[in-house]
N, C-alpha and C positions, 0 to 999 in steps of 0.2 A: 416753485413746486414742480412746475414742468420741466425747468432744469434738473432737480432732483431724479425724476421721475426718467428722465434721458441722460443721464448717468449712468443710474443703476442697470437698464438695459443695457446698454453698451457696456458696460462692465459685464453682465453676463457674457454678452456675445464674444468678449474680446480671447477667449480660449481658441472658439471654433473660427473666428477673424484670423487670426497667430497660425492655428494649422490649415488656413485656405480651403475653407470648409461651407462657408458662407456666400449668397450669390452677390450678384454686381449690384442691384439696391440694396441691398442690408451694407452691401461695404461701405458706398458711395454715403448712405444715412451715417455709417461709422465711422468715415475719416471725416466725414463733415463738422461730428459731433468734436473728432479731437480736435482738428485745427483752433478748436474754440475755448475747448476744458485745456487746462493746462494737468490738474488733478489727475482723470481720467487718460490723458498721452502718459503720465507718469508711470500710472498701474499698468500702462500697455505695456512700458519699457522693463517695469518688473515681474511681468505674467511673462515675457519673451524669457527674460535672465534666468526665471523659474524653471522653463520649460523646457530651456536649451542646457541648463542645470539636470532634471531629472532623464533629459533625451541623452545624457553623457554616461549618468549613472548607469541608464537602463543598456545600456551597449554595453560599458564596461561589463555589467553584468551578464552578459550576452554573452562578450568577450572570453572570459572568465571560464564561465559554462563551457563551452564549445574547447576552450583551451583543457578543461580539467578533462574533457572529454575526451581529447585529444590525447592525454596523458596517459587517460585509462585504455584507450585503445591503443597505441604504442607497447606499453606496460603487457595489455592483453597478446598483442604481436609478438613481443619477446620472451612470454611464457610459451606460447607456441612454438616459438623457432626452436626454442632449448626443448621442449617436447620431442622433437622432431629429431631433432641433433641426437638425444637420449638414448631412441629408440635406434636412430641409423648408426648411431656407433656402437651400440649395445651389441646389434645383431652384425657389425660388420666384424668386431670383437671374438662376439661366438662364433662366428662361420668360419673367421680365422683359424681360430683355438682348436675345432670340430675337422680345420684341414689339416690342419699338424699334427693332431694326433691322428687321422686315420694315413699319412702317409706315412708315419713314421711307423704304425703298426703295419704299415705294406713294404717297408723297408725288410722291416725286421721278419716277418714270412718268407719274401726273397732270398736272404742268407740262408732260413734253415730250409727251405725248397731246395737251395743244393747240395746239403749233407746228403751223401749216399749210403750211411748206414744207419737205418732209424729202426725202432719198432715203434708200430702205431697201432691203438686198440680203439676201435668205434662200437656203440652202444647204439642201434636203432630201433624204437620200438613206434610203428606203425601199423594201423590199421587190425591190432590185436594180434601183429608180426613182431616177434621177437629179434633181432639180429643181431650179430656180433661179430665182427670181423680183426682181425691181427695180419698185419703187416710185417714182416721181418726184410729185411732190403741189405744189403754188405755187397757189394759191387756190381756183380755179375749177377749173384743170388739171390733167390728171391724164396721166401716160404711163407702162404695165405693160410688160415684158419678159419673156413669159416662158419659158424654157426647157428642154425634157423631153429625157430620154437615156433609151433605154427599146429594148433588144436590136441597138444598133446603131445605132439613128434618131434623128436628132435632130428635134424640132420648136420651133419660133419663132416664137414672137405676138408681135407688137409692139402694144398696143392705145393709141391718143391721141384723148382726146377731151375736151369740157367739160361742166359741172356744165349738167345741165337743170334750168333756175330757174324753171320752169314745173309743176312736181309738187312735193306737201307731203315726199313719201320723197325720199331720196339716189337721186339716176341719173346718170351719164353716158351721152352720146351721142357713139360714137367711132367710129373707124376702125379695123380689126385686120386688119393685114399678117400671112399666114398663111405661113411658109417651113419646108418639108420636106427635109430633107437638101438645100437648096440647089437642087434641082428644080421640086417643085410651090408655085408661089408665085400666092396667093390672097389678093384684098382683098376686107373686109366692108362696106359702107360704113354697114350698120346699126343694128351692133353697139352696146353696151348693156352698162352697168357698174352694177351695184349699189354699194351700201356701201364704198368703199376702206379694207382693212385699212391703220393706218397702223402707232405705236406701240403694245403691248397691254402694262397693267399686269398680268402674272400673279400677283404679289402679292397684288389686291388683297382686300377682306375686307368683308364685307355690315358688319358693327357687333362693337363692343369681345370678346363672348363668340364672335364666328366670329374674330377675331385669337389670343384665347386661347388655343382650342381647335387652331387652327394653328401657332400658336409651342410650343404640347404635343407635339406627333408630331413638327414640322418636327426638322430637324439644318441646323447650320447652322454653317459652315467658313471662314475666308479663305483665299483663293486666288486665283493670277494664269492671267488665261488670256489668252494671247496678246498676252504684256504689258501688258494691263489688270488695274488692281485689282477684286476681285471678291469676292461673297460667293458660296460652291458652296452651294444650297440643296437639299437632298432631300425629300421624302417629305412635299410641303408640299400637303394636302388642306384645299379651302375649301369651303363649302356654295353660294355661288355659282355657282360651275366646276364643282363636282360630280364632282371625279376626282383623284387623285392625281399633280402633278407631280414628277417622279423628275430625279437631277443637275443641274441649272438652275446655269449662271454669270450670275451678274446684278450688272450692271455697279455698282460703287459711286456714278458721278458721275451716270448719268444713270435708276437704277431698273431699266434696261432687259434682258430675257433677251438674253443675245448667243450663250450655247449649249447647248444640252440634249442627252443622253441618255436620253431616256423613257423608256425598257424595259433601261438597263443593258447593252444591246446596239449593235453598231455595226451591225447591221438596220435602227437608227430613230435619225437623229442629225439635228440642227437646228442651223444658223449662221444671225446675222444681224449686218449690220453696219448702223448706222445714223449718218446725216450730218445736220445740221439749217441751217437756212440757207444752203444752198449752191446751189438749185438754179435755173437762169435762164430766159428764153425761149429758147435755144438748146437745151435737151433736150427742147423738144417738137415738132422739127423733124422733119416725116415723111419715108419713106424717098419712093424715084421710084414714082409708085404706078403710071407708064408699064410698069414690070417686072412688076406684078404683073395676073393676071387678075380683075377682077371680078364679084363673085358677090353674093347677098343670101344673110343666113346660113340663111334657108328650105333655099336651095336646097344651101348648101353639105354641111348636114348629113344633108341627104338623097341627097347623094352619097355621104358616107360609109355609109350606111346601104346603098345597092343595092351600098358598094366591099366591105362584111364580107361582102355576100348569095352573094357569087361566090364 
């Protein structure tokens, strides 16, 4: 019975014996006991097989875990990367596509910038200011039109004159028929034109990293506007111009802005139509200068001056 009875103990024990768990008398009473059972050395030797059996599993399973793990985070890495890749080629893609087409629309403003004989009509309506301006340009000649709507009044410049080829700057030397509501009609005879705005590339871009840096902000849309093919340009900032251009229609054939909304407002909107080879000696015909009075511009503007003083 005591034998029985120390068996069965040690056979409990023999788990926490196996993982070195048990102090130096409970060992010393446990190997004592096996040296003696042959039974009980048996179950030791199959409590070990058991245990170094489920100690295999449980790692494999470890193993396993940790590997599937592994998998999933790899797997997770390689959706990122492609994430990543998606995005920096997408936008290296666009910023490309956004530089070609705005250089090629500054190409194409360059050529008609140096057509010499355009007309160009501008639409500006600011600030509750009407304006309108025409261009005529054929070589030498030059004839402006231009006119203001401004609380009811109209005013009308007509200015024609030619290129003074006697100064190293740009000047014309012109005529400017001055008409007020159709009333006050006033000729200058020695009037004076600077620089004639003709076509203006807003495109354009100092070198390859101010195009870059442009095609980065800009947005940039096809669109028809007034039955012209167009590209609608926004929020296109150059370091030469120094300011942010805002809605810009710009013509696909010829480069050219045909309409802006600079502020997003219909406060500040800009048309322009332009014609290039069209224009003859017949539109630099002056009016009856018999109708009008004249004045030297001294004198003219110094009437306006005593006309505010009243």
């Amino acid at each position: 019975m005591k034998e029985n009875r120390d068996c069965k103990i040690v056979r409990d024990l023999l788990p926490n014996y196996i993982e070195k768990l048990t102090d130096e008398e409970t060992n010393k009473y446990i190997e004592e006991h096996l040296n003696s059972c042959m039974e009980c050395k048996r179950i030791l030797e199959e409590t070990k097989q058991k245990i170094e059996i489920e100690t295999k599993e449980s790692d494999k399973r470890k193993v396993n875990g940790f590997k599937k793990y592994n998998r999933k985070l790899r797997a997770l890495r390689i959706i990122l990367v492609l994430i990543v890749l998606i995005i920096v080629c997408t936008f290296i893609i666009t910023t490309v596509r956004k530089m070609i087409i705005i250089n090629n629309l500054s190409n194409l403003a360059e050529e008609y910038k140096n057509i010499d004989n355009y007309h160009i009509t501008m639409y500006n309506y600011s600030d509750g200011k009407f304006y309108k301006d025409e261009t005529y340009k054929m070589g030498d000649k030059v004839k402006v039109i231009n006119v203001i709507v401004e609380n009811g009044e109209i005013t009308t410049t007509i200015s024609i004159g030619n290129k003074n080829n006697d100064v190293e700057y740009e000047e014309y030397n012109t005529h400017e028929y001055i008409n007020i509501n159709n009333d006050d009609k006033i000729l200058l005879t020695d009037g004076k034109w600077g620089t004639i705005g003709g076509s203006d590339n807003v495109l354009h871009t100092e070198n390859l990293w101010d195009l870059f840096k442009c095609a980065v902000k800009a947005r940039i849309e096809e669109r028809t506007f007034k039955g012209k093919n167009c590209y609608y340009v926004d929020n296109f900032e150059s370091n030469e111009r120094g300011n942010t251009l805002e809605g810009m229609y710009i013509d696909k054939e010829t480069g050219l802005e045909i309409y802006s909304n600079k502020k997003n407002s219909e406060e500040y909107v800009f048309e322009t139509v332009y014609e290039f080879n069209t224009v003859t000696e017949e539109d630099f015909i002056e009016p009856d200068a018999s109708e009008y009075k004249t004045m030297t511009r001294n004198e003219y503007y110094t009437s306006l001056v005593e006309e505010s003083e009243k």
